[in-house]
C-alpha positions in Angstrom: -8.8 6.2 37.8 -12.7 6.3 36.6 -15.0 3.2 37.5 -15.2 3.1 33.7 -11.4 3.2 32.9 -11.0 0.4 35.9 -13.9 -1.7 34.5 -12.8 -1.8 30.8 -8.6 -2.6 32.6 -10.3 -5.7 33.9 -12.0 -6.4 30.8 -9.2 -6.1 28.8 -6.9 -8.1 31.4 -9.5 -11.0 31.5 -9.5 -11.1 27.8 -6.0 -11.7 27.2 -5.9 -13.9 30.1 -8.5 -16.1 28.1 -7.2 -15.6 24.5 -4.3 -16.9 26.0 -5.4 -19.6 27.7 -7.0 -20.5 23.9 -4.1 -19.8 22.1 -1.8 -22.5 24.0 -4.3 -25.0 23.1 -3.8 -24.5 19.9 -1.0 -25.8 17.6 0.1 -28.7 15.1 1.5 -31.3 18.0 -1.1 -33.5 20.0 -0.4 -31.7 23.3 -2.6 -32.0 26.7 -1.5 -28.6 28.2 -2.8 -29.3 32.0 -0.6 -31.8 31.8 2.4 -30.0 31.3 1.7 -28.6 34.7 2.2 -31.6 36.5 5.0 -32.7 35.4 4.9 -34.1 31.5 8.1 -33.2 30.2 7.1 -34.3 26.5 4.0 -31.2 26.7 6.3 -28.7 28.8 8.9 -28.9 25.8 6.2 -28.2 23.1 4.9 -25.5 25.1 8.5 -24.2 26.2 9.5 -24.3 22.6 7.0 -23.0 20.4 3.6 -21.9 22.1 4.6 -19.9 24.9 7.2 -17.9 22.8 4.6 -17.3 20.3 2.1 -15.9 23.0 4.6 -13.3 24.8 5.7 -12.3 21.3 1.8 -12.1 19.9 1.3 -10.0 23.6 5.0 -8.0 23.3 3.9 -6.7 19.4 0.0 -5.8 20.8 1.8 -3.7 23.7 4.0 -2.4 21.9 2.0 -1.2 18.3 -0.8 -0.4 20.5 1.5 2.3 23.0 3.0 3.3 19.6 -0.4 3.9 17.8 -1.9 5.9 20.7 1.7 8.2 21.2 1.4 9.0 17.5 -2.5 9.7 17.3 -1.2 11.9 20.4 1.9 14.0 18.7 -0.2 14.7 15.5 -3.7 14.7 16.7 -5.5 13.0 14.5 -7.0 9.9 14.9 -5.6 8.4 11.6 -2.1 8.6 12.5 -0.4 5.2 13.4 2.7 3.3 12.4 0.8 2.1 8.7 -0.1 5.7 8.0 3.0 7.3 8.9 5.1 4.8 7.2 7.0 3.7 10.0 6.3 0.3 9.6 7.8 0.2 6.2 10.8 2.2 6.8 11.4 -0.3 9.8 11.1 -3.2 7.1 13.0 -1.7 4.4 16.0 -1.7 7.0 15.6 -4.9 8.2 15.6 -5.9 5.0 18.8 -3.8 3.4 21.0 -5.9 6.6 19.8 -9.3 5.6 20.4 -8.3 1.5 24.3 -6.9 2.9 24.9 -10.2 4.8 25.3 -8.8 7.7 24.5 -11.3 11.1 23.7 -8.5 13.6 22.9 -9.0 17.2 19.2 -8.5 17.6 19.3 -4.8 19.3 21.4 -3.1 16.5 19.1 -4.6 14.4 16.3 -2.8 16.1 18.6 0.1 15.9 18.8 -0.2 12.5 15.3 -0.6 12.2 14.7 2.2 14.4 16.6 4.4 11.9 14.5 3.5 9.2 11.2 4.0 10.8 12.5 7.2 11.9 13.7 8.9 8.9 10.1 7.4 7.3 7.8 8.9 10.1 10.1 12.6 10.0 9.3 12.8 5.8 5.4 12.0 6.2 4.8 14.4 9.2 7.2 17.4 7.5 5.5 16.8 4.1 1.9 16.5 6.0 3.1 19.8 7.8 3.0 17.6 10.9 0.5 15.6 10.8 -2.4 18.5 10.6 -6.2 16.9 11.2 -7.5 15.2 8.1 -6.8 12.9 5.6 -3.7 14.7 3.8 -1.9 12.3 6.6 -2.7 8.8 5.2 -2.4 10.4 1.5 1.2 11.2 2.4 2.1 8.5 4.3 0.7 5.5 2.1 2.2 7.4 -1.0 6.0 7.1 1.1 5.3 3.6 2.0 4.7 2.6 -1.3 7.9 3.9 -2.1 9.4 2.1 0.2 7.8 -1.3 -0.2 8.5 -1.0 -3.9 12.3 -0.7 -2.6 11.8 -3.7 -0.4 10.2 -5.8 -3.3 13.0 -5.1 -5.3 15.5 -6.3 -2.9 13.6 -9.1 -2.0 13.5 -10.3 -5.7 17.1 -9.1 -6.6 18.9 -10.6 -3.2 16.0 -13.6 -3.1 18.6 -16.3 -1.1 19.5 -13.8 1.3 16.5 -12.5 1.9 14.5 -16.2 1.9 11.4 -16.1 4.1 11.0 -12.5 4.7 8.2 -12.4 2.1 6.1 -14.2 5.1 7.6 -12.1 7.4 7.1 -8.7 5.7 3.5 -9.1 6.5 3.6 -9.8 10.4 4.4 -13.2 11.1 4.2 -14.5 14.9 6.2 -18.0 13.9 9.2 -17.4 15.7 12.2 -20.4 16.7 12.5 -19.2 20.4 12.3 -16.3 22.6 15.6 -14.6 21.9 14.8 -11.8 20.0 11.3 -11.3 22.2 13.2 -10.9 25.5 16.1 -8.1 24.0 13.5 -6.1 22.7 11.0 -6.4 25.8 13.0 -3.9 27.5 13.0 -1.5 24.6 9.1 -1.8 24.8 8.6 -1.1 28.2 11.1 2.2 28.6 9.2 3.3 26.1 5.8 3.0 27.6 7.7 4.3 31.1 9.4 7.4 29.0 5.9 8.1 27.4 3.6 7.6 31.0 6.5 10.2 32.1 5.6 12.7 29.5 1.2 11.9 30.1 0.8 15.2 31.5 2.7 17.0 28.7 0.5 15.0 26.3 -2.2 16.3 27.7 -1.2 19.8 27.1 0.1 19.1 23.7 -3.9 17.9 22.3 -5.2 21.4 23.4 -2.7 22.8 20.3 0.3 24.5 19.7 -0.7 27.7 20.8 -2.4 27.1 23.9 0.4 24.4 24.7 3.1 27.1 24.6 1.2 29.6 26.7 1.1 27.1 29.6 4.3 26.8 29.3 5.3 23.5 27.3 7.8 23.0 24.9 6.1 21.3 22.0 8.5 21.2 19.6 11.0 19.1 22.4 7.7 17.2 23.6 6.9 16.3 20.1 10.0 15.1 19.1 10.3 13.2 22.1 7.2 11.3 21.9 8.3 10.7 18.0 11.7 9.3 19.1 9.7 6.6 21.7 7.0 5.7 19.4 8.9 4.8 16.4 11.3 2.7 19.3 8.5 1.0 20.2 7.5 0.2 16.7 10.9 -0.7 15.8 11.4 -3.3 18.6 8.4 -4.8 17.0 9.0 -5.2 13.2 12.5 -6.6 14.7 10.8 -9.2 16.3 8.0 -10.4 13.9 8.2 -8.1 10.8 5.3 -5.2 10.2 2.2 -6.2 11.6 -0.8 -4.2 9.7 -2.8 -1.5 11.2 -2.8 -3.0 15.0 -1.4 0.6 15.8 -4.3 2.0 14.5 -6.9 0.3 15.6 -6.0 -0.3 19.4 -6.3 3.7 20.0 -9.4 3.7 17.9 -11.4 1.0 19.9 -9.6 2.7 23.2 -11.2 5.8 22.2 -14.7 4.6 21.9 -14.4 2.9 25.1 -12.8 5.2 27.3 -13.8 8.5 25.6 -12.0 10.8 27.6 -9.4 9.1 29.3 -6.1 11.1 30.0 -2.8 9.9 28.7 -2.2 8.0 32.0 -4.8 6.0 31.3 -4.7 5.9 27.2 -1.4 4.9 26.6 -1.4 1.6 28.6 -5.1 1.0 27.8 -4.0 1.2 24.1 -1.4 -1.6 24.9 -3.6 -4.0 26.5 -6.4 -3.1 23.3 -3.7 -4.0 21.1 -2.3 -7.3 22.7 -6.4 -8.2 22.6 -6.1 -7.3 18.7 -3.2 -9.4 18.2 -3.9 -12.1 20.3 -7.7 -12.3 18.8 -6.3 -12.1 15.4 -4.0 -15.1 15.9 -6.7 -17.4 17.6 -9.3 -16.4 15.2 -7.0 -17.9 12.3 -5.9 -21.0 13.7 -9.4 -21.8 14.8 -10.5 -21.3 11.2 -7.4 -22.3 9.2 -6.5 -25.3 11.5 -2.7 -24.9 13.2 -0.7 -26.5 10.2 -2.3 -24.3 7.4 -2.1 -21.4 9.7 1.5 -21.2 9.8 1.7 -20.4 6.5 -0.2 -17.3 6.9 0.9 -14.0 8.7 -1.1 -12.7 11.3 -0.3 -9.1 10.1 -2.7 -9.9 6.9 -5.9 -10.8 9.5 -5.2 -7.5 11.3 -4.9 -6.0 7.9 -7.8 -6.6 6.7 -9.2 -5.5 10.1 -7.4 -2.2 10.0 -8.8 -1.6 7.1 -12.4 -1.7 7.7 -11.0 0.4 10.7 -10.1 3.0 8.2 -13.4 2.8 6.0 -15.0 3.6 9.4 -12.7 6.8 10.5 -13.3 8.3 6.9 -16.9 7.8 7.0 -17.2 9.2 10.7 -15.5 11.8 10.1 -15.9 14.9 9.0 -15.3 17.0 5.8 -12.4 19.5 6.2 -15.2 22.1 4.6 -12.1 23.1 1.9 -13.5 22.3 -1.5 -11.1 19.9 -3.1 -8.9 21.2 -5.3 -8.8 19.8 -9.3 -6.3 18.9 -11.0 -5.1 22.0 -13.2 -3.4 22.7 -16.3 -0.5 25.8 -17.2 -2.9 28.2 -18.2 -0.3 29.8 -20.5 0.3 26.9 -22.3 -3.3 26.2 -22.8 -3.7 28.3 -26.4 0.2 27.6 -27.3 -0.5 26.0 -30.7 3.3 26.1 -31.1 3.7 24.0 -28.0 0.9 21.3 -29.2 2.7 20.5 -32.5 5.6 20.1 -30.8 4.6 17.7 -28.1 2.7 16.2 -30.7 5.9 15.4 -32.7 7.8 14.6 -29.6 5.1 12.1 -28.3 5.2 10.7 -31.8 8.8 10.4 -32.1 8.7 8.5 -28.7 6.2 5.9 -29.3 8.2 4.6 -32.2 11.5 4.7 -30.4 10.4 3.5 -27.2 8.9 0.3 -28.3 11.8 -0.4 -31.1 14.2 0.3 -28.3 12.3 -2.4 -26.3 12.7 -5.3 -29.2 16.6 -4.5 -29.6 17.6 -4.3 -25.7 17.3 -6.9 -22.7 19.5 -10.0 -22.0 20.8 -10.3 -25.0 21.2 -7.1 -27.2 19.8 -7.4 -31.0 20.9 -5.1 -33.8 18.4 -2.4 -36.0 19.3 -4.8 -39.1 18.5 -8.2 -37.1 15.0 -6.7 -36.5 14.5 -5.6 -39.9 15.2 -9.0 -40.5 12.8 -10.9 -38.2 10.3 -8.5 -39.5 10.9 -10.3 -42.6 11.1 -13.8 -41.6 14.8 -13.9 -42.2 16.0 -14.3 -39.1 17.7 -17.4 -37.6 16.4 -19.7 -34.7 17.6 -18.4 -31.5 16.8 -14.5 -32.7 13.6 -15.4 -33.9 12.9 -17.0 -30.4 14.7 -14.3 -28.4 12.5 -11.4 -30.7 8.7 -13.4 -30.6 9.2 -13.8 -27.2 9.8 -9.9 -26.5 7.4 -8.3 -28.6 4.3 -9.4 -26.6 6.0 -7.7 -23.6 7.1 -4.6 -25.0 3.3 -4.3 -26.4 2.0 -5.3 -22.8 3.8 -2.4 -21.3 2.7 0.1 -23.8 -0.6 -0.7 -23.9 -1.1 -0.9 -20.1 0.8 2.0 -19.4 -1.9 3.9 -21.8 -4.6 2.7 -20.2 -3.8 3.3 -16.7 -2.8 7.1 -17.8 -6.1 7.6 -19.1 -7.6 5.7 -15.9 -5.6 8.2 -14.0 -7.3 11.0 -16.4 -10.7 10.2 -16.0 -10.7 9.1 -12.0 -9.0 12.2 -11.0 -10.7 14.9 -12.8 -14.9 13.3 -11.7 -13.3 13.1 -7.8 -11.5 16.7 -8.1 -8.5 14.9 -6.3 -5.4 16.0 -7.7 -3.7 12.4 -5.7 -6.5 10.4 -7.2 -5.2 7.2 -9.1 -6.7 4.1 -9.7 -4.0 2.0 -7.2 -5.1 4.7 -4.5 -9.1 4.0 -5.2 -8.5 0.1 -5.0 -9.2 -0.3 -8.2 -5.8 -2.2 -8.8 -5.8 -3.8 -5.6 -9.8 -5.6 -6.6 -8.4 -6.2 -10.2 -5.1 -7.8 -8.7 -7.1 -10.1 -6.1 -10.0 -11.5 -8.6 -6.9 -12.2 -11.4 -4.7 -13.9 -8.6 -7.8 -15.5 -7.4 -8.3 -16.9 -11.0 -4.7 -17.7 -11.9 -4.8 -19.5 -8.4 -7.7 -21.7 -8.7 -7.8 -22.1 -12.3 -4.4 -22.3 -13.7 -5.6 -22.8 -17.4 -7.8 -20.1 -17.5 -7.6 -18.5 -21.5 -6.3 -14.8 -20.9 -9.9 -13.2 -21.7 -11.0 -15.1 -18.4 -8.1 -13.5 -16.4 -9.2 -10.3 -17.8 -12.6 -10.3 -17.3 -12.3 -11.6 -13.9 -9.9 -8.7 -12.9 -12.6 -6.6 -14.4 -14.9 -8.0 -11.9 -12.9 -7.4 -9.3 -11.9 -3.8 -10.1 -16.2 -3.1 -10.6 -16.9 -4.5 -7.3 -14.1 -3.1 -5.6 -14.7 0.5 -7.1 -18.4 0.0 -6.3 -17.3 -0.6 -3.1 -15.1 2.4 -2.3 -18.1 4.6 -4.4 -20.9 3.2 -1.7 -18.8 3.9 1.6 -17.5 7.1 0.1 -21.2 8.2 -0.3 -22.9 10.1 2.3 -25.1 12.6 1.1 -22.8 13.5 -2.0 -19.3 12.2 -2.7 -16.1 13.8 -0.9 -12.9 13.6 -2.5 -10.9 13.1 0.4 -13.3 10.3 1.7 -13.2 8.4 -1.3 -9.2 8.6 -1.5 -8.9 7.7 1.9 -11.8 4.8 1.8 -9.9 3.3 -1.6 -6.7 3.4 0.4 -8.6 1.2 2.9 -9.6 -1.2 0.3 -6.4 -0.8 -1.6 -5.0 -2.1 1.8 -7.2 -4.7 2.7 -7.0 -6.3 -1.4 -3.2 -5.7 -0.7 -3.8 -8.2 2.7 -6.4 -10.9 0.9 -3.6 -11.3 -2.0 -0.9 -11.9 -0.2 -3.3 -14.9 2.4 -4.5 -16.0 -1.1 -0.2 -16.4 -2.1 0.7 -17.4 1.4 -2.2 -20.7 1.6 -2.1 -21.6 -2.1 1.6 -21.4 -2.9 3.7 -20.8 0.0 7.2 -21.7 -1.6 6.9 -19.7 -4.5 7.1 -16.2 -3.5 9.0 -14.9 -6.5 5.6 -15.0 -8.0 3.7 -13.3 -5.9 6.3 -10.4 -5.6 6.7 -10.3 -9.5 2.8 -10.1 -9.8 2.6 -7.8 -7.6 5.0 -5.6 -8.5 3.7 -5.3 -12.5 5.8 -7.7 -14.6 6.0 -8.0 -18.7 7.3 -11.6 -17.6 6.0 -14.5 -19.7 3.9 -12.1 -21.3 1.4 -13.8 -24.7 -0.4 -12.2 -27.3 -3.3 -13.7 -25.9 -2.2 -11.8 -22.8 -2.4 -8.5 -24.5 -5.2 -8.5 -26.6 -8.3 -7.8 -23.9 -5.9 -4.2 -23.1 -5.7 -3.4 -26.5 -9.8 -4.1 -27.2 -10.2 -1.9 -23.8 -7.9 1.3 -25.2 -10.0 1.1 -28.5 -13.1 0.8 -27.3 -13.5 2.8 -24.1 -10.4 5.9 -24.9 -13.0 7.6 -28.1 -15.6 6.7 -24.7 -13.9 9.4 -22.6 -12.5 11.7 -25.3 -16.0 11.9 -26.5 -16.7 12.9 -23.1 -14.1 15.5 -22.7 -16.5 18.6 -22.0 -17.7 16.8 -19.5 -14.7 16.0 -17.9 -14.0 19.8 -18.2 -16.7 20.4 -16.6 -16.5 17.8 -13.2 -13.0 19.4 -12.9 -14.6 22.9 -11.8 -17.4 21.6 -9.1 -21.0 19.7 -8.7 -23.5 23.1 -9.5 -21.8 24.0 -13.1 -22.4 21.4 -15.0 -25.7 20.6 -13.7 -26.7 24.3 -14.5 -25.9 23.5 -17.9 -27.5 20.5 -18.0 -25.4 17.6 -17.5 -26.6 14.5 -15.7 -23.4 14.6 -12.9 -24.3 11.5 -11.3 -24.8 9.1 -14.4 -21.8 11.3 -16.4 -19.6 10.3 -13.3 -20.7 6.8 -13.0 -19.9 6.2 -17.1 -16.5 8.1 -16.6 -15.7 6.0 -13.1 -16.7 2.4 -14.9 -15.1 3.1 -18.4 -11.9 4.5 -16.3 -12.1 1.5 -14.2 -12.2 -1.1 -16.7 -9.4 0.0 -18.3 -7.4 0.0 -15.2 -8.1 -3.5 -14.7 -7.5 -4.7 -17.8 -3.9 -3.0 -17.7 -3.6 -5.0 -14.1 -4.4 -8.4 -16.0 -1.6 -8.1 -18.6 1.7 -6.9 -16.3 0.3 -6.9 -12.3 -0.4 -4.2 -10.1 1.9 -1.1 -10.9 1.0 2.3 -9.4 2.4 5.6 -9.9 1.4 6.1 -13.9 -2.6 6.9 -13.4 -0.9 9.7 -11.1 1.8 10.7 -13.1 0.8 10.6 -16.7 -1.9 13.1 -16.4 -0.3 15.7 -14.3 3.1 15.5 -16.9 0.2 16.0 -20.0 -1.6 18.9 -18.1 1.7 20.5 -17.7 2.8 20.1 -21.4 -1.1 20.8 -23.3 -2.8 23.0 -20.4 -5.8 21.5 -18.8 -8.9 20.7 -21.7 -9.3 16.8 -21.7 -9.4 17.0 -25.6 -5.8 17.4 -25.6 -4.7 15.6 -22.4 -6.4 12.3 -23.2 -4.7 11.5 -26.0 -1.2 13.1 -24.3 -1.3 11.1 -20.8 -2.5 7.9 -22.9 1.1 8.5 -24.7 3.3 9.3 -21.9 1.6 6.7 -20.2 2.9 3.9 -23.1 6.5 6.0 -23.2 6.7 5.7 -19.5 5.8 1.8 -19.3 7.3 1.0 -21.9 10.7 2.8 -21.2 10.6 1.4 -17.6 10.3 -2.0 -18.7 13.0 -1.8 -21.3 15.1 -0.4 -18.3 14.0 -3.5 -15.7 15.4 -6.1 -18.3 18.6 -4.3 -19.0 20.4 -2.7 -16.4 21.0 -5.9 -14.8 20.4 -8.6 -17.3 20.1 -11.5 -16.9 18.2 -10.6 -14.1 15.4 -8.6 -14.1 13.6 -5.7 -12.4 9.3 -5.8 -12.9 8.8 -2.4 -14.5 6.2 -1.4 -11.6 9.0 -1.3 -9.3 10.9 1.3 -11.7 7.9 3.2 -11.9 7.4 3.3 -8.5 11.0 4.3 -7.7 10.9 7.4 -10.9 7.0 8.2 -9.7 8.0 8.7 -6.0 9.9 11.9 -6.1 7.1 13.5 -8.8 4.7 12.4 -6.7 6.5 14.2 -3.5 6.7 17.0 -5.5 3.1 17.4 -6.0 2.1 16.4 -2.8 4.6 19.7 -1.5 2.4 21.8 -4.3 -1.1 20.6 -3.0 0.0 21.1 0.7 
């Protein structure tokens, strides 16, 4: 072992001893802890029963992420690879989840297993559609893109199954309040044979990072290595989300800040050095929010969203330092042959046309109670009686929410993804939804009268400054789509974290209402509501169409349109704002729902060819159809209750969105 490797084990060691020292001090009953050592039986049962199991467990889940983070960073070598990015994390909780929503009391270690499976079958899609795990960003793309799947699957369950499920809102986020040390000691052994099973394999490890090639020519078997440090990672990350839910981005950061201390350090070393990093992370996180939340109001709050929000600027960090893949990014294209089909136009024109109507009058008549065409004709006329009138007033400002924010965040989708050349750009992956969805809750939170124009413009505010944001890390000498996906996922992350301690420490009883708004919801939905979308699609969508050339010509690279004489920076800058704006307002009337920005405009370029003149106007209406149809579809299929229509989205968007993830590869 080096002097440096020794020196930063003792740091390390001394810290936790301290942090833990600081963290039994701290806690909601009057306690003297000295005291408990000679003999008070009144502070040895507080500490017995609720601080010490909190510390091993806060020390068990830093071990154990921080092992897991460092054995993944290992198999797939690349320094953004950790429980979060691979997904593992969500898979876990989507299990854990599915057995409390079945009713099932399971002993605590087949509940790891189950959670085990999850994580499993999570980390084997990312890596085979990342074509396992190759350096670069294409990693977190993937992975965030599967765990959105499956926490719009958790969401769902959570509000479908809500008794069953009660309290795992808290819990999905990393929480460290646990009733005794139960589940902490079954999975302790879990934890450790997988740090013992992976020390075993150190020395293969160490072959494996010199790369495939060179690791079979000295003789190691990397696909049986690989899948063997897979297997003990995600066990070590499944122990953990058994015991205190998924804890954000601790498996990513430990190796990170292991890295910078002990450059070079062999497996041997890493791997437990990772685990003591991460315990530090954990334990820090938890005594840095009781010191600053006090111990009763920081109960309420997971200590997954402080090491969230850490993570993140983690992430913002990694993307910045590192360096461009040098592989031009590709745009988003068009079907050539369908390009000049004037055939094809009229015909998707009619179809489009034929679908706005439907959709939306399809909308009025269905949902808990089913109305007729003739009932409708009569409310139109003001001949309807009480209950339909009430049942029909109340739907229309929904079904005109979901249209009109499903047309905006198509043509959000439009215009982000053709000025960054990302084909995977949308404006939930740039954190556009994530700033909009954190100044409106913010709002909403503080000021429960705001008027709706408030809401919206305060979700405008926050989408500006969080795109601004994402636009001034991404920056370094010119703008790098990869960068600025992978910095937006950041923020998108870290917004995702700040909501959910702004839910948690305002209104922790009412968690229905932070998983409908933040799973897009027509719910409640006004006029009022509504109108700030609408003024955005008719003032900003003739704003980008009038741009299309332009938009054209950001799709090809930086050099053509500046040889024929467009300003790229300011064009960029009107297309990034007006695109923005939009997306926020969409976020103010139904919540944060992903998927359409992404899917809307690769569906149009598909059906019109790739000239914005035609796939403006096409997204914006496959973006209202698809809204509008999945919110039709939420309040039906199992009325009286409801699905939010980002949720079906997000379920329909997922496998599209696989697909052209396996196309870009």
């Amino acid at each position: 072992m080096s002097a440096r490797t020794a020196a930063v084990a003792t740091a390390g060691t001394a810290a936790v001893v301290v942090l833990a020292a600081v963290h039994l001090t701290q806690g909601t009953a009057d306690t003297d802890v000295l005291s408990a050592l000679f003999g008070d039986a009144r502070s040895a049962a507080v500490l017995a029963g609720s601080r010490v199991p909190r510390l091993l467990t806060a020390v068990l889940l830093g071990v154990a992420l921080g092992v897991a983070g460092a054995g993944m960073r290992s198999v797939a070598r690349n320094p953004l690879a950790a429980p979060d990015t691979l997904a593992v994390n969500a898979g876990a909780h989507l299990s854990v989840v599915t057995v409390s929503v079945l009713g099932l009391a399971l002993p605590t270690l087949v509940d790891g297993l189950a959670a085990f499976a999850g994580g499993l079958a999570a980390a084997v899609v990312v890596l085979g559609l990342a074509g396992g795990g190759a350096a670069g960003p294409r990693l977190v793309l993937v992975g965030s893109a599967v765990a959105l799947a499956l926490q719009s699957l958790t969401i769902l369950l959570l509000l479908l199954f809500e008794e069953e499920t009660s309290g795992l809102f808290a819990w999905g986020s990393g929480s460290l309040t646990v009733a005794d040390l139960d589940a902490t000691a079954r999975m302790t052994p879990v934890v450790v044979l997988s740090l013992v099973a992976l020390l075993l394999m150190a020395r293969s490890l160490d072959v494996l990072a010199l790369g495939d090639d060179q690791a079979a020519v000295l003789g190691l078997r990397v696909r049986r290595t690989r899948m063997g440090a897979v297997l003990l990672t995600v066990a070590a990350t499944a122990a953990a989300v058994t015991v205190a839910g998924p804890v954000g981005f601790v498996g990513l950061c430990a190796p990170v800040i292991t890295g910078l201390l002990v450059p070079r350090a062999r497996h041997l070393a890493f791997l437990p050095l990772s685990g003591l990093v991460g315990a530090v992370v954990v334990l820090g996180a938890d005594v840095g929010l009781r010191a600053t939340l006090g111990s009763a109001r920081a109960l309420a709050v997971p200590t997954g969203v402080v090491t969230t929000v850490l993570g993140a600027v983690v992430l913002v960090w990694l993307a910045r330092r590192g360096r461009s893949g040098g592989t031009p990014a590709r745009a988003p294209v068009g079907r050539v042959a369908v390009a000049g089909s004037r055939r094809r136009l009229v015909l998707v024109g009619v179809a489009l046309g034929v679908l706005l109507v439907v959709v939306p009058v399809v909308g009025m008549l269905l949902g808990d109670r089913s109305v007729l065409l003739g009932d409708l004709a009569n409310w139109v006329r003001g001949r309807t009686g009480t209950a339909l009138t009430f049942v029909l007033d109340q739907r229309l400002p929904r079904v005109l929410a979901a249209v009109a924010a499903g047309a905006g965040l198509a043509v959000s989708g439009c215009g982000i993804q053709s000025v960054s050349r990302n084909p995977l750009a949308e404006p939930g992956l740039l954190g556009i939804t994530a700033g909009a969805g954190l100044g409106a809750i913010a709002l909403i939170t503080w000021v429960p009268m705001a008027s709706a124009w408030a809401v919206a413009g305060v979700a405008g505010a926050g989408a500006v400054l969080a795109f601004a944001l994402v636009y001034g890390l991404a920056w370094r000498s010119g703008l790098e789509s990869d960068r600025l996906v992978v910095i937006g996922i950041a923020v998108w992350s870290g917004g995702s974290g700040l909501i959910t301690l702004l839910i948690v420490t305002s209104d922790p009883w009412n968690s229905a209402k932070a998983l409908t708004w933040l799973s897009g919801s027509t719910y409640g939905r006004t006029f009022e509501q509504v109108l700030p979308t609408l003024a955005a699609l008719v003032l900003l969508l003739p704003v980008l169409w009038l741009r299309h050339r332009e938009l054209d010509l950001h799709c090809l690279d930086d050099d053509t349109p500046r040889v024929l004489g467009v300003r790229v920076e300011r064009s960029r800058l009107v297309v990034l704002a007006a695109s923005g704006a939009l997306a926020a307002t969409a976020v103010s009337a139904i919540g944060v729902v992903g998927f359409v920005g992404l899917v809307a405009p690769h569906l149009a370029r598909s059906l019109v060819g790739g000239r914005h003149a035609r796939v403006l106007p096409v997204a914006a209406a496959l973006g209202a159809v698809l809204v509008g149809a999945a919110d039709t579809l939420g309040r039906t299929v199992i009325a009286p209750a409801q699905i939010p229509a980002g949720l079906v989205i997000a379920l329909l968007g997922t496998p599209y969105f696989v697909v052209v993830l396996w196309r870009t590869r």
